[in-house]
DSSP file (Angstrom, degrees, kcal/mol; ACC not computed):
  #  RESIDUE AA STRUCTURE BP1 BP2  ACC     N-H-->O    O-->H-N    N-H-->O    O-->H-N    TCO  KAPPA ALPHA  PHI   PSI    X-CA   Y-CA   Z-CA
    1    1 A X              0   0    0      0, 0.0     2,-0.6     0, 0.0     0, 0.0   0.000 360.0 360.0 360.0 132.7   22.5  -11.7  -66.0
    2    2 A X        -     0   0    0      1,-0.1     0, 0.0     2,-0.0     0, 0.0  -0.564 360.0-170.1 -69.7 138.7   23.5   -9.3  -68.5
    3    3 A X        +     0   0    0     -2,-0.6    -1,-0.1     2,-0.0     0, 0.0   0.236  33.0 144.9-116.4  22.8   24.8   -6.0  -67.7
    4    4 A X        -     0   0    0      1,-0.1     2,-0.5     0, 0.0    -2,-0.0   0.085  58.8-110.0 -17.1 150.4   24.9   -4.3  -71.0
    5    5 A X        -     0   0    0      2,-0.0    -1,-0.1     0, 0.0    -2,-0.0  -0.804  29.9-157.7-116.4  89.6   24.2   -0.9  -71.3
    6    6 A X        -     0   0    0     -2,-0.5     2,-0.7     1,-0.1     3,-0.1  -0.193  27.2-122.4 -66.7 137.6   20.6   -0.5  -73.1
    7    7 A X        -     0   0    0      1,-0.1     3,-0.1     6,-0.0    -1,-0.1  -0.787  35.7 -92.5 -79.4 133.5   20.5    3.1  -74.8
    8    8 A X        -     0   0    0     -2,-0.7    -1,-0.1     1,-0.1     2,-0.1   0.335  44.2 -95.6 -33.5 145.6   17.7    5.3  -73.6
    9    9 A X    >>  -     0   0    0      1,-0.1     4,-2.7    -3,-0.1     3,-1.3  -0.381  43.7-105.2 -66.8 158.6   14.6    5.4  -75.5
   10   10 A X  H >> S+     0   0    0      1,-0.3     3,-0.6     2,-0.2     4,-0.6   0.975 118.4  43.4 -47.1 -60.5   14.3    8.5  -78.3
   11   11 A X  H 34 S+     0   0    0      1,-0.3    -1,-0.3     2,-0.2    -2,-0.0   0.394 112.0  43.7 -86.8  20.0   12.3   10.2  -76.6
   12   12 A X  H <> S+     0   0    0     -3,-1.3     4,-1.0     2,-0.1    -1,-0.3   0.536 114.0  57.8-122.2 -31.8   13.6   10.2  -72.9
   13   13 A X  H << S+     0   0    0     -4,-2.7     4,-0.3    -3,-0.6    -2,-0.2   0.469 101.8  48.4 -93.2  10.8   17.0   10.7  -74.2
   14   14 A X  T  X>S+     0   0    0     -4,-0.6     4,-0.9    -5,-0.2     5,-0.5   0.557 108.6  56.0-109.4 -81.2   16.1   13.9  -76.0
   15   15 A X  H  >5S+     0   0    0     -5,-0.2     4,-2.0     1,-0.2     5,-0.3   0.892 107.9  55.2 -13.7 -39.9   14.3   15.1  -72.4
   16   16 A X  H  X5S+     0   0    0     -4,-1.0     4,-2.5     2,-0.2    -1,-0.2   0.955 112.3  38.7 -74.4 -54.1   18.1   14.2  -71.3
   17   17 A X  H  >5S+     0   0    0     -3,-0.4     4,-0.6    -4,-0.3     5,-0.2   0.976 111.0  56.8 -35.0 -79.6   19.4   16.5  -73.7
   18   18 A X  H  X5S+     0   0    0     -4,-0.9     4,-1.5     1,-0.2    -2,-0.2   0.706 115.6  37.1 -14.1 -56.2   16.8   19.0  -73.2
   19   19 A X  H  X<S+     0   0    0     -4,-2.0     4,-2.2    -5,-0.5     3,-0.3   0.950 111.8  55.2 -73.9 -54.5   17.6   19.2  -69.3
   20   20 A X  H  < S+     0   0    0     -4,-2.5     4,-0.3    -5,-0.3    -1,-0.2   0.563 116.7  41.7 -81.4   4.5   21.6   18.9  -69.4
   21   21 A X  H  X S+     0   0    0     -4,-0.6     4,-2.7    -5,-0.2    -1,-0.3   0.683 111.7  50.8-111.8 -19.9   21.4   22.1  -72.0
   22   22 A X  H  X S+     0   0    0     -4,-1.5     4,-1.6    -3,-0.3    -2,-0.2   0.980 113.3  48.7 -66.5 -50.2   18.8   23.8  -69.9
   23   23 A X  H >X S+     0   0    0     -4,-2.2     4,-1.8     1,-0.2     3,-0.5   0.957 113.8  46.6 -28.6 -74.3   21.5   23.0  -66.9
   24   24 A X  H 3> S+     0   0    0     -5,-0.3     4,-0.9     2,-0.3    -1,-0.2   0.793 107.6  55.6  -7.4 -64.3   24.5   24.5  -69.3
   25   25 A X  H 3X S+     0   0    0     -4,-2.7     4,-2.0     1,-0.2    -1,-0.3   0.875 111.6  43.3 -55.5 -50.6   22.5   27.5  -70.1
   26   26 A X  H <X S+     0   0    0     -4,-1.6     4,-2.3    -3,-0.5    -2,-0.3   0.841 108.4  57.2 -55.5 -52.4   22.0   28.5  -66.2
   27   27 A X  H  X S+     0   0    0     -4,-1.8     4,-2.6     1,-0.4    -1,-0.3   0.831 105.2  49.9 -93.7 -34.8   25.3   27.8  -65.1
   28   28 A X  H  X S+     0   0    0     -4,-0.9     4,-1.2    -5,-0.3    -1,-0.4   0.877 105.9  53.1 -91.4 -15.4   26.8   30.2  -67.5
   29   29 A X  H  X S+     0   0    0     -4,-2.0     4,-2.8     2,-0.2     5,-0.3   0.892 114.5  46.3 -63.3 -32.1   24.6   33.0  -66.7
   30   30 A X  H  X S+     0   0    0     -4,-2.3     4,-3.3     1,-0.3    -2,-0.2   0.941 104.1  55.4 -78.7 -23.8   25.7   32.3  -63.4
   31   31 A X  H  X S+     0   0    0     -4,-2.6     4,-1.4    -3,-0.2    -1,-0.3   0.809 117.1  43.5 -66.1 -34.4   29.3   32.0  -64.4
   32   32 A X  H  X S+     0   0    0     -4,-1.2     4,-1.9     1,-0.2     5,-0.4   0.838 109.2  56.1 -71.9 -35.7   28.8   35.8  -66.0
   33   33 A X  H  X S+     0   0    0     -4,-2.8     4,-2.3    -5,-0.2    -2,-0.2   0.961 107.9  40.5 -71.8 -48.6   27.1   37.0  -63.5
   34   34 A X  H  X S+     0   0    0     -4,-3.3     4,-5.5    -5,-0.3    -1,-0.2   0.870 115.1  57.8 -64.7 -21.7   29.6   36.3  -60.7
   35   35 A X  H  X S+     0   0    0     -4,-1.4     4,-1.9     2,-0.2    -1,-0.3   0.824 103.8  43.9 -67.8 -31.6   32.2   37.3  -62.9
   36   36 A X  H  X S+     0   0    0     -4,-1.9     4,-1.7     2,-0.2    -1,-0.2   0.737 111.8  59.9 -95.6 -18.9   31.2   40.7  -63.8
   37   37 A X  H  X S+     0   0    0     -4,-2.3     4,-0.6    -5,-0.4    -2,-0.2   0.980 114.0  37.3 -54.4 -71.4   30.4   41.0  -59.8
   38   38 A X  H  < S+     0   0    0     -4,-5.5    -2,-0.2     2,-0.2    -3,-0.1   0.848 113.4  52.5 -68.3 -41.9   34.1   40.3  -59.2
   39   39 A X  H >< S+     0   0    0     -4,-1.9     3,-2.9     1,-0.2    -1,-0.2   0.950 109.4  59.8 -43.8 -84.1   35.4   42.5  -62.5
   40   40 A X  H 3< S+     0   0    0     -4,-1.7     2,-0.4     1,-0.3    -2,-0.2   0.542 104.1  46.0   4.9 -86.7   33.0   45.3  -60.5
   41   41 A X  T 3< S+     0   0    0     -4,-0.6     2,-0.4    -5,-0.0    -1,-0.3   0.193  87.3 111.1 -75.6  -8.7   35.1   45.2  -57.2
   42   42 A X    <   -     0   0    0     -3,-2.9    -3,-0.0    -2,-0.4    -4,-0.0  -0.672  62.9-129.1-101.6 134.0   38.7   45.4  -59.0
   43   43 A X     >  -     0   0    0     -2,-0.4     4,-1.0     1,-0.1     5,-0.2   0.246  36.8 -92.9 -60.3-166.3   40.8   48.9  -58.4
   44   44 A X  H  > S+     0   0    0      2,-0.2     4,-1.2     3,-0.1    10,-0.1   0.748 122.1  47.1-115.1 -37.0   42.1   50.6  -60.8
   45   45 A X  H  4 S+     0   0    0      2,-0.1     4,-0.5     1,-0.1    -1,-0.1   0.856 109.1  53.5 -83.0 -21.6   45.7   48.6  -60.4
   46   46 A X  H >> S+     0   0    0      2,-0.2     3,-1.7     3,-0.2     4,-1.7   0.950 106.5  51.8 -50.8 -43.0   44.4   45.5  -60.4
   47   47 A X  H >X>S+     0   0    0     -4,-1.0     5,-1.7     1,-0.3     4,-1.6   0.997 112.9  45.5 -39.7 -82.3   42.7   46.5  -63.4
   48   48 A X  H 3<5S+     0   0    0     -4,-1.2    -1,-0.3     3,-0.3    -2,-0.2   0.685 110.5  52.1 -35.5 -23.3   46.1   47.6  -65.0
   49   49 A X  H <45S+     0   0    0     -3,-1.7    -1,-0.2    -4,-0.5    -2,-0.2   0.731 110.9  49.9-118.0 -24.1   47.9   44.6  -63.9
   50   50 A X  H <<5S-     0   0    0     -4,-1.7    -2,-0.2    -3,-0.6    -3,-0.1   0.470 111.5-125.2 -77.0  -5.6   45.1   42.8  -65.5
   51   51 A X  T  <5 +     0   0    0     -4,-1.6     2,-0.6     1,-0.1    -3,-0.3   0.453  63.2 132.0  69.8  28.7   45.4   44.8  -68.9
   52   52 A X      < -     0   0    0     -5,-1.7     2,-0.2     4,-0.1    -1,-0.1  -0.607  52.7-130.1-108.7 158.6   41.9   45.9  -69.0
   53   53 A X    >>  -     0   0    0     -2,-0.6     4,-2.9     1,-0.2     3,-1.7  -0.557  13.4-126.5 -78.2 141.0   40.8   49.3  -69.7
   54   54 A X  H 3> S+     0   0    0      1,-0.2     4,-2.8    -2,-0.2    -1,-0.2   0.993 120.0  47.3 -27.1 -72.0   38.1   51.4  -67.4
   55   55 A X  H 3> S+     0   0    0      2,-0.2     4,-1.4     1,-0.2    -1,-0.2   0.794 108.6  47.9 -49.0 -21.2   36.5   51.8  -70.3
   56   56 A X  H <> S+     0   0    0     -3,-1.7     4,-1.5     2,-0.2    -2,-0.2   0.897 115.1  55.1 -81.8 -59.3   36.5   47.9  -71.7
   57   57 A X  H  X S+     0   0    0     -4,-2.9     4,-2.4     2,-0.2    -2,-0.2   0.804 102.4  50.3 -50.3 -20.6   35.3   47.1  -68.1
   58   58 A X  H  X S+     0   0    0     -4,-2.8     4,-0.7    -5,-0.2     5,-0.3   0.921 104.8  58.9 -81.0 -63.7   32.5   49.3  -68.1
   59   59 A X  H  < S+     0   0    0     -4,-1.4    -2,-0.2     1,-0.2    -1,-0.2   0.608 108.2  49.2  -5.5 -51.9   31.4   47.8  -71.4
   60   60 A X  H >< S+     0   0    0     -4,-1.5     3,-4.2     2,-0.2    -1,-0.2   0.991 106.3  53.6 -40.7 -90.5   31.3   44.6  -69.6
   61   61 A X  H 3< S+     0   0    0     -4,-2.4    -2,-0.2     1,-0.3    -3,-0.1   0.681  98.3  62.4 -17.1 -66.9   29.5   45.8  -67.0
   62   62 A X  T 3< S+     0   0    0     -4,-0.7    -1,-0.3    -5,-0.2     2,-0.2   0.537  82.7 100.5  -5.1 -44.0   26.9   47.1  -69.1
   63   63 A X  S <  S-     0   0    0     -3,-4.2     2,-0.4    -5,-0.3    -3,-0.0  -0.563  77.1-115.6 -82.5 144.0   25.9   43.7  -70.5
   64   64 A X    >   -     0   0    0     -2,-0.2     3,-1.8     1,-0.1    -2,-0.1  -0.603  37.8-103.2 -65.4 128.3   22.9   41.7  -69.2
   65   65 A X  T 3  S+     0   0    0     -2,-0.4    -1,-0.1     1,-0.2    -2,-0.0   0.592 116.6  61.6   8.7 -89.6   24.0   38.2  -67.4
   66   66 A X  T 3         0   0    0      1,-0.3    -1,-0.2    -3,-0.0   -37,-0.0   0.577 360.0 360.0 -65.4   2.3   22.8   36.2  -70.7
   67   67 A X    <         0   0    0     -3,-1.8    -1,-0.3   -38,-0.1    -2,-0.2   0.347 360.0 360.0 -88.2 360.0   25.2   37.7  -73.1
């Protein structure tokens, strides 16, 4: 038997695409989202220790998830 590896038909491998960027997309909103939760929580020397400014963090804040 062979055990080659046939490539996906066009159009089932564009669906594959399709999905694994729909995936992508999601995961980084969520990756923003949790981040600017944790950014949210940080004092005012953590902040400092991190170099960011009140003011750059509210900027952050500010932004919707997909951005």
């Amino acid at each position: 038997m062979d055990r080659t590896h046939e490539p996906l038909p066009q159009l089932a491998h564009g669906k594959t695409l399709h999905w694994l960027g729909l995936y992508s997309t999601l995961r980084y909103w969520q990756r923003n989202r949790r981040t600017r939760r944790q950014l949210a929580l940080l004092n005012e020397q953590q902040l400092a220790d991190a170099g960011i400014s009140t003011a750059e963090r509210e900027r952050e804040l500010a932004k919707p998830f997909w951005r």
